[in-house]
C-alpha positions as CSV (number, residue, x, y, z in Angstrom):
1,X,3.8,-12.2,26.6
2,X,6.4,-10.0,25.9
3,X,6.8,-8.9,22.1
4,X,9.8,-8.3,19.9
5,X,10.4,-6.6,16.0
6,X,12.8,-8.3,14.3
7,X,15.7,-5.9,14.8
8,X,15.3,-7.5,18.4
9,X,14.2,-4.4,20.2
10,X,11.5,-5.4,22.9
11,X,7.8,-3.6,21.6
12,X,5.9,-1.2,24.1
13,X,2.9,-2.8,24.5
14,X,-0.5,-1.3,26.2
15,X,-0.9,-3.5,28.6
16,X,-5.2,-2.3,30.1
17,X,-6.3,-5.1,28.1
18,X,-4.0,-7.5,29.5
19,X,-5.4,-6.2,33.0
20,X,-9.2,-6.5,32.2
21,X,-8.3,-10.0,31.1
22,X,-6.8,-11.1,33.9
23,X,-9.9,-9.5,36.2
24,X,-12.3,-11.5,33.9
25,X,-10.3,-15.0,33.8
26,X,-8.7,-14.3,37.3
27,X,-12.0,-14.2,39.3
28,X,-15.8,-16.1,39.4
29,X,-17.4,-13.0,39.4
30,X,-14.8,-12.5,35.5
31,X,-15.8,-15.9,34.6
32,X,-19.3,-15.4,35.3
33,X,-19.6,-12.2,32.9
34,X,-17.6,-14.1,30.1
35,X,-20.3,-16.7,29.9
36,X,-22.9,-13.8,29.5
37,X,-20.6,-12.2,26.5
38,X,-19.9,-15.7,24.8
39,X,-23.5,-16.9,24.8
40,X,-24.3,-16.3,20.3
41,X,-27.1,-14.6,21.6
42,X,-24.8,-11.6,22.5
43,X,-22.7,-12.1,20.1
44,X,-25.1,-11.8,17.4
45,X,-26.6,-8.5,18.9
46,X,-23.1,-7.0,19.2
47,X,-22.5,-7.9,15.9
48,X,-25.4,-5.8,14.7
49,X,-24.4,-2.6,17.2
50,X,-20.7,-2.9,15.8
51,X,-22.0,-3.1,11.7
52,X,-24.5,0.0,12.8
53,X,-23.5,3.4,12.3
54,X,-24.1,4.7,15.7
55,X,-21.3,2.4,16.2
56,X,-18.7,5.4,13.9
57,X,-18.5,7.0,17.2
58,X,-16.1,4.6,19.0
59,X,-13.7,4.9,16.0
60,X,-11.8,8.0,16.7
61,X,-11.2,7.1,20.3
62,X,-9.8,3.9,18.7
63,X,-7.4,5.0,16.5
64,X,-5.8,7.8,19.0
65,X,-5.8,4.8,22.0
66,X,-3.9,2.4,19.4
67,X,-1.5,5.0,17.7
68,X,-3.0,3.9,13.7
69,X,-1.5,5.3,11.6
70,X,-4.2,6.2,9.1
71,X,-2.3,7.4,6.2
72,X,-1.5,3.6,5.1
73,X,-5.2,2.7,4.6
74,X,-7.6,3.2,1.8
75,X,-10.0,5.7,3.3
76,X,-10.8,7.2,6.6
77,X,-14.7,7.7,5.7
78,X,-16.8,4.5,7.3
79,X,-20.3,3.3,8.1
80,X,-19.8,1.6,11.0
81,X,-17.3,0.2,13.4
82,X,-16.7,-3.1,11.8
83,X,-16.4,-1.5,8.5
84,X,-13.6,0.8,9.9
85,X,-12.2,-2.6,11.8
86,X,-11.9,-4.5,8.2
87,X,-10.5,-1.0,6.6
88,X,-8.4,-2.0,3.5
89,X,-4.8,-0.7,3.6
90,X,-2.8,0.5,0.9
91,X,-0.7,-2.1,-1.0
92,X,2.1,0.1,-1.1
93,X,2.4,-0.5,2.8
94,X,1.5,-3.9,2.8
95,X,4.5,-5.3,0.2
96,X,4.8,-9.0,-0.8
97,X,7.5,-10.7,-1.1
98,X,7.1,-12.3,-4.0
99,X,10.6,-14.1,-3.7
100,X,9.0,-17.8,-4.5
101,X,11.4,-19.4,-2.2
102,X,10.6,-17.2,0.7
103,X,8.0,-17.9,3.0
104,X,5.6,-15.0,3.6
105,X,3.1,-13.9,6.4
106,X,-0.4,-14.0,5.8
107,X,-1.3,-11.2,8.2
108,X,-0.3,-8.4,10.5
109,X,0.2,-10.3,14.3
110,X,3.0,-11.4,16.6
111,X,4.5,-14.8,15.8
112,X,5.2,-17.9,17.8
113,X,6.6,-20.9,16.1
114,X,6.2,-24.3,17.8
115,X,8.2,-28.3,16.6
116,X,5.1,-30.4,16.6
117,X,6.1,-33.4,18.0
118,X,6.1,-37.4,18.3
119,X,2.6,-37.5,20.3
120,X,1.7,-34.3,18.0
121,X,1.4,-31.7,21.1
122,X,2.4,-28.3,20.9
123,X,3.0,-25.3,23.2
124,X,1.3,-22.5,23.9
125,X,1.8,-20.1,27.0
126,X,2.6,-23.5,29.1
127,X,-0.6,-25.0,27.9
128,X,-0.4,-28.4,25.7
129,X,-3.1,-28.7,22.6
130,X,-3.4,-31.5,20.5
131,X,-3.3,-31.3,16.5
132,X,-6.3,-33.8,16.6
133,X,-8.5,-31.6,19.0
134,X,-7.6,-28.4,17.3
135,X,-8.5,-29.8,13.9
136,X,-11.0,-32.2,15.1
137,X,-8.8,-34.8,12.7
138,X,-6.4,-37.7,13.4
139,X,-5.7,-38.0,9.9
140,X,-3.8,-34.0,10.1
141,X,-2.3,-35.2,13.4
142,X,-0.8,-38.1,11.6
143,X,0.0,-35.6,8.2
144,X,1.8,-32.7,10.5
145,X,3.9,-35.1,13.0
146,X,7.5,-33.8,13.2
147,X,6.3,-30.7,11.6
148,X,6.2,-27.0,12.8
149,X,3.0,-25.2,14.4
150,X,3.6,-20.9,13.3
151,X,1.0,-18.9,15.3
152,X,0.4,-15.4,14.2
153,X,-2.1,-13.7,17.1
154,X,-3.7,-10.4,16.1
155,X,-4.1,-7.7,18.0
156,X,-7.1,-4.9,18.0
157,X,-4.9,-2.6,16.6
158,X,-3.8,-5.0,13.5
159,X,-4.2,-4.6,9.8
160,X,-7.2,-7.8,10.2
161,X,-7.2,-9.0,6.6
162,X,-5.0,-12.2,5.9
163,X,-3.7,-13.2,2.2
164,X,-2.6,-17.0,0.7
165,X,1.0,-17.8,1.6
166,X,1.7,-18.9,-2.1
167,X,0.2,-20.3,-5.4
168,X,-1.3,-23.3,-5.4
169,X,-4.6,-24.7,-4.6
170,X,-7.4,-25.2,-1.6
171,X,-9.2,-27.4,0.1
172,X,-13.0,-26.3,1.0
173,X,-13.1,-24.8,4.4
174,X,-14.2,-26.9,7.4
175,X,-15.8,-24.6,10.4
176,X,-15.5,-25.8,13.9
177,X,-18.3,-24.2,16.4
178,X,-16.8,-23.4,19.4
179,X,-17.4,-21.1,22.7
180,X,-15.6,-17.9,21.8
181,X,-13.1,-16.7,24.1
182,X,-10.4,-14.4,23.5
183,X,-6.9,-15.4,22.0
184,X,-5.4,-13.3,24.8
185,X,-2.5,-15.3,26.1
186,X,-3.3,-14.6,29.8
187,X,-6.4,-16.0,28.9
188,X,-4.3,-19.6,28.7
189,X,-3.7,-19.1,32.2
190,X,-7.6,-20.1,33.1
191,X,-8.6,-22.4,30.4
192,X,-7.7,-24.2,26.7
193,X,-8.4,-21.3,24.4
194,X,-8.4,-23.3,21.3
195,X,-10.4,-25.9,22.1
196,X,-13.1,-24.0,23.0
197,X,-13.2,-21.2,19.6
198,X,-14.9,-21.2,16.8
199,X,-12.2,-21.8,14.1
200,X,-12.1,-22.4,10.3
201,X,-9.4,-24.8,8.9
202,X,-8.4,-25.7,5.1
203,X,-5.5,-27.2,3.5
204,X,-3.4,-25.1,1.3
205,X,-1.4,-27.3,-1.6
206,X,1.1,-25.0,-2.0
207,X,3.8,-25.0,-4.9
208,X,6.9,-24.2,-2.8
209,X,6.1,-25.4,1.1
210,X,4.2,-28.7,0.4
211,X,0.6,-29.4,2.0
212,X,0.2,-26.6,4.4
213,X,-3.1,-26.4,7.0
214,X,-4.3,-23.0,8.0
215,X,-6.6,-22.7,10.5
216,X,-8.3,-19.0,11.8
217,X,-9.2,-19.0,15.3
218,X,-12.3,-16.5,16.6
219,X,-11.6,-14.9,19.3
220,X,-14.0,-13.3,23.0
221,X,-17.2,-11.4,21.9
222,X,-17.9,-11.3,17.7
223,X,-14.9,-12.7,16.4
224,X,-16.2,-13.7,12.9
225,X,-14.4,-15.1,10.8
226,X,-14.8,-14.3,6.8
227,X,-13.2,-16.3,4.0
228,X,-13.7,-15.4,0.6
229,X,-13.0,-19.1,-1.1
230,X,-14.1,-22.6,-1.0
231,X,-12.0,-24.8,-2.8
232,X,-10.2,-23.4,-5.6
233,X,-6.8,-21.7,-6.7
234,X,-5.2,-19.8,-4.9
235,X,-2.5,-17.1,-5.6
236,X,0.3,-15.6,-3.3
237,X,-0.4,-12.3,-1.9
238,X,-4.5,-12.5,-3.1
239,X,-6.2,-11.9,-0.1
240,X,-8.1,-15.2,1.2
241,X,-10.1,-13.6,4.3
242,X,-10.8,-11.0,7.3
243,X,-12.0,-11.0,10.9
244,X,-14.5,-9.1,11.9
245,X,-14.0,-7.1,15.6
246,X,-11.5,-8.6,18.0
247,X,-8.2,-10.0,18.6
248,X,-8.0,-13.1,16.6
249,X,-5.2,-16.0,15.5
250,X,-3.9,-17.7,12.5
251,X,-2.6,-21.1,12.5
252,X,0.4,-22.7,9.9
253,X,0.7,-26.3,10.2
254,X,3.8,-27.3,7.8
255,X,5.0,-30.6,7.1
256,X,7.8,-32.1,8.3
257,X,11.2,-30.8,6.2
258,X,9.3,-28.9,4.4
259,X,9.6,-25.4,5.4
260,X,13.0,-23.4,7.3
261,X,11.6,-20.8,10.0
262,X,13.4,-17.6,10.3
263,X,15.8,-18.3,13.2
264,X,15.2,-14.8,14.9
265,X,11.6,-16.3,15.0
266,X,12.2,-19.6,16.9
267,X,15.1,-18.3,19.5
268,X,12.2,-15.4,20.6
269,X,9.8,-18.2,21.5
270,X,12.2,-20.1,23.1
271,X,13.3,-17.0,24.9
272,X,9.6,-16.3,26.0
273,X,8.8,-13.6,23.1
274,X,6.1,-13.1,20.7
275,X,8.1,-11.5,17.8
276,X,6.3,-8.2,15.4
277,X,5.4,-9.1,12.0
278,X,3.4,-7.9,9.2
279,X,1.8,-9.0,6.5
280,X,3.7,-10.1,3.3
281,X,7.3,-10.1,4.9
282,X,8.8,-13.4,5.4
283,X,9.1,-15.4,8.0
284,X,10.8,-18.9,6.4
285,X,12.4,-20.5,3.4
286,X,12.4,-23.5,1.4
């Protein structure tokens, strides 16, 4: 999907990881290898190789490929891949908003923003999910009906640590095992990606936006998912979690009437665009 900023200029995007996508989805002889890279098995072991510190060698290639710009992070010295993939940025480049009646985003990533409907379905690159599969809950179908679905999908190249969306408090977290495939949207093309990833979900009572679900979605390979906090209080801008290497997604689930989406943000999706954001800069209202 094509991506936006929120001047409305259309974002170059690399698009060799699109292509390799589509040659793994787009074929049985793809398909065949993803089952060999999803089984935990694999996983596991790549998890190891990326947290070793052989691994330090496939960071400089990374950061010239993806055009990082270094100087907004904390340090440039790591130990391993993953720990350069969770590098902490600056807070000087990451503002908050801290505007109580704005609503922020938790992460880096390239927004969607979806009505949830009568029958609680809601789009995503022309495949329908259900709020009761993704959260594995009727009672959140029933809570979120006539609300709005914001998905924030994080590419390689993103800042991958995600902050709390305002004060307030949290539920415990509730992990769904799933079969890990990538959060790609090409990927949708072949099969439910949702459904079938590992994902963590917990309710955020929030002072300004009501009763708010996020959910993080793992994504093809690794794709851990880290959060810092069971249930307790939570503060806007604290940062509640990472994702360890590869692309990965946040979920909003807001209640109905309870939140205003930028409109820049809604006419992209219905135009067919993905639209730039970054952490900390608003993307709503009361």
């Amino acid at each position: 999907m094509d991506c936006k900023d929120r001047s409305g200029a259309i974002v170059a995007i690399d698009n060799g990881q699109d292509k390799l996508l589509k040659k793994l989805y787009g074929s049985a002889s793809g398909r065949a290898v993803l089952k060999i890279l999803t089984l935990p098995i694999v996983s596991k072991i790549g998890g190891k190789i990326l947290d070793s510190k052989l691994s330090c060698v496939m960071i400089k290639g990374f950061i010239k490929n993806n055009n990082i710009n270094m100087t907004e992070y904390m340090t440039e010295h790591y130990s391993s891949y993953n720990d350069f993939f969770t590098r902490n940025i600056k807070p000087e480049s990451r503002p908050i908003d801290n505007d109580y009646r704005k609503l922020i985003s938790p992460c880096d990533g390239r927004v969607s923003v979806y009505n949830i409907d009568d029958n609680s379905d809601f789009l995503i690159k022309n495949t329908h999910y259900n709020v009761e599969t993704l959260t594995q809950s009727k009672k959140a179908a029933d809570i979120y009906k006539g609300g709005t679905m914001v998905i924030i999908r994080l590419c390689v190249d993103n800042y991958h640590r995600y902050c709390y969306i305002d004060n307030g408090r949290k539920s415990r977290n509730k992990f769904i095992k799933g079969v890990l495939h990538t959060v790609n949207p090409i990927a949708n093309d072949y099969f439910k990606i949702y459904k079938e990833n590992s994902r963590e979900c917990s309710v955020l009572y929030t002072e300004n936006f009501g009763r708010v679900m996020q959910i993080e979605v793992g994504a093809l390979f690794v794709g851990k998912i880290v959060n810092h906090d069971q249930a307790c209080l939570i503060t806007r801008g604290k940062e509640k979690g990472y994702f360890e290497f590869g692309g990965s997604t946040i979920c909003l689930m807001f209640e109905k009437d309870s939140v205003i989406i930028d409109e820049d943000l809604i006419t992209n999706t219905i135009d067919g665009f993905e639209t730039a954001i970054k952490m900390g800069q608003t993307i709503g209202h009361i």
